[in-house]
VOLODO-573343 format. One line per 5 residues: number of its first residue (from 1); for each residue x, y, z of N, C-alpha, C. Coordinates in steps of 0.05 Angstrom, whole numbers, always signed. Example, Ala and Ser with C-alpha at 12.3 -4.5 7.8 and 13.67 -1.06 7.14 Angstrom:
% VOLODO-573343
1> +264,-114,+156,+246,-90,+156,+264,-66,+156; +257,-45,+142,+273,-21,+143,+258,+1,+157;
END
This chain:
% VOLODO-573343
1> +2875,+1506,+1539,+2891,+1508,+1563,+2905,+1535,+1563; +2903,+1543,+1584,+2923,+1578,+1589,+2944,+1569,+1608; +2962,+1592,+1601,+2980,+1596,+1633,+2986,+1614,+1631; +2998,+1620,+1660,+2997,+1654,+1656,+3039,+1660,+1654; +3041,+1683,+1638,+3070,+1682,+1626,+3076,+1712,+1637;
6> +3095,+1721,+1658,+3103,+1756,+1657,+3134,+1758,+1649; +3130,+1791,+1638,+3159,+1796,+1624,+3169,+1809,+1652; +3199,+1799,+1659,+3217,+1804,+1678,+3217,+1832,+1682; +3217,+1850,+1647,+3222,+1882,+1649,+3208,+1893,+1649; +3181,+1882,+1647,+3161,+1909,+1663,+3143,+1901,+1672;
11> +3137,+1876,+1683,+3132,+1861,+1704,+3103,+1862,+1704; +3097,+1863,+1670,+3066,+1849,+1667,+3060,+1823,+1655; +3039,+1826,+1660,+3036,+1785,+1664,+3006,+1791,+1650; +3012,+1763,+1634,+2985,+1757,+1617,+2975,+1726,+1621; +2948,+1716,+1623,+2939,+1691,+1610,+2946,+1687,+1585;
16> +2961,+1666,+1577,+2965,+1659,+1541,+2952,+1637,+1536; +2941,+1629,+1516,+2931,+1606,+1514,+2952,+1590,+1501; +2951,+1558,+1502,+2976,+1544,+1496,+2964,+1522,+1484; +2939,+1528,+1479,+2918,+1505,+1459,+2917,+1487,+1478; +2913,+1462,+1466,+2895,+1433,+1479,+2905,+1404,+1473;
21> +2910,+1395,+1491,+2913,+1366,+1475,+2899,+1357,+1453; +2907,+1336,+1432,+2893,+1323,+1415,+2885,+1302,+1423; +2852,+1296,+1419,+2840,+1270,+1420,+2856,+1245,+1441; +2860,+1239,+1458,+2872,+1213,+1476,+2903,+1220,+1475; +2910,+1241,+1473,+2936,+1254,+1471,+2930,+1249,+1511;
26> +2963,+1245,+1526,+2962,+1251,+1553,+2966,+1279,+1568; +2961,+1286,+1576,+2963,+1318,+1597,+2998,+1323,+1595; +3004,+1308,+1601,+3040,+1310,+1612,+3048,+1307,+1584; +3047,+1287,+1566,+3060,+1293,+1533,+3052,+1320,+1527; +3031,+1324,+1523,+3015,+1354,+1520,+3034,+1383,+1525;
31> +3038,+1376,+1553,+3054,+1397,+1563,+3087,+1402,+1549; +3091,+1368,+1559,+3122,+1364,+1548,+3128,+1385,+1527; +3106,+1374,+1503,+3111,+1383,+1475,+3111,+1419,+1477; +3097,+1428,+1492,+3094,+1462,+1493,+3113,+1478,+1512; +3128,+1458,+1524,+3155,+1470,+1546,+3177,+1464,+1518;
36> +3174,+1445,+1507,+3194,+1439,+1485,+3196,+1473,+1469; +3176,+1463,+1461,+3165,+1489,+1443,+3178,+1514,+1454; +3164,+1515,+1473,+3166,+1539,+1478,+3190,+1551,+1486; +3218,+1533,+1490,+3240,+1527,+1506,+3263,+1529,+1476; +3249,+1523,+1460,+3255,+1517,+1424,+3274,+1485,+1432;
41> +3267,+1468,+1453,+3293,+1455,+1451,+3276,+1423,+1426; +3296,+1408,+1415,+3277,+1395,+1393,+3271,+1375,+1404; +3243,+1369,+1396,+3230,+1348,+1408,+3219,+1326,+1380; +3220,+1304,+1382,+3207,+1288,+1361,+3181,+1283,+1364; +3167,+1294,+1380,+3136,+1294,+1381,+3123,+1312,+1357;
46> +3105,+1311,+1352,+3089,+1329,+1340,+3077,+1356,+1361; +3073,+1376,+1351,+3061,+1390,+1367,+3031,+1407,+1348; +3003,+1399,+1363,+2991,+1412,+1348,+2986,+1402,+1324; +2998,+1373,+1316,+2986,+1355,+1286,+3007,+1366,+1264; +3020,+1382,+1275,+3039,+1391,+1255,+3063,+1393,+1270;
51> +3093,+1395,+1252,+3115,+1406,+1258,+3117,+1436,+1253; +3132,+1443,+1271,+3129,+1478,+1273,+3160,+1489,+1279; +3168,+1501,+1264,+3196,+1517,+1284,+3189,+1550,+1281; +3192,+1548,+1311,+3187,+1577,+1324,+3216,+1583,+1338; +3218,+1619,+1342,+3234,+1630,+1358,+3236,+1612,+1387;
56> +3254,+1617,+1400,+3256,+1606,+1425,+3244,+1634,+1443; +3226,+1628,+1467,+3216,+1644,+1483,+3232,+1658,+1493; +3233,+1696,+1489,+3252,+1708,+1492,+3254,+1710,+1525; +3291,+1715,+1536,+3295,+1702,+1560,+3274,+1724,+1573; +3270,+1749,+1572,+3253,+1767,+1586,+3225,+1756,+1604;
61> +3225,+1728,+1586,+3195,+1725,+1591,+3198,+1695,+1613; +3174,+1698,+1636,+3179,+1676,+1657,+3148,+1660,+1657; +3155,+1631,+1645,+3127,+1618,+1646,+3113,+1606,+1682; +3094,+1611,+1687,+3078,+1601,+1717,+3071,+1574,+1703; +3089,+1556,+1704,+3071,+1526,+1696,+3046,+1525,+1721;
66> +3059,+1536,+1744,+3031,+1516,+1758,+2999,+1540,+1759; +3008,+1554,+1737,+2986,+1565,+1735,+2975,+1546,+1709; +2976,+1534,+1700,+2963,+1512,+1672,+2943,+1508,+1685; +2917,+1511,+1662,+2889,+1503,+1673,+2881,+1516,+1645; +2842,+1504,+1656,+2821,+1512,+1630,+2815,+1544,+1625;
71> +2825,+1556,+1657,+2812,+1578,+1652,+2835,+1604,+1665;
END
């Protein structure tokens, strides 16, 4: 899965990939868990089959959810 993410300060924008659900995992948990993530706020899901602590997405940066898709 990609979406596309641009920095506020110089107002380029990339596709990032944000990986894939696991096996009968749902679309919307899927997501949940990668806005969590990505938001750093804590979630008791797993993300990715593993627990992970990452930086919180620096504020510079603005995610296009409704850009989420395969391609």
């Amino acid at each position: 899965m990609f979406v596309d993410v641009s920095c506020k300060k110089c107002g380029t924008r990339k596709r990032l990939d944000v990986g894939a659900p696991a096996a009968g995992q749902p679309l919307e948990e899927y997501v949940r868990l990668v806005v969590d993530r990505l938001s750093h706020q804590p979630s008791f899901g797993c993300f990715g089959g593993h627990f992970e602590l990452a930086p919180p997405l620096p504020n510079f940066w603005e995610v296009h959810w409704s850009t989420l898709g395969q391609i």
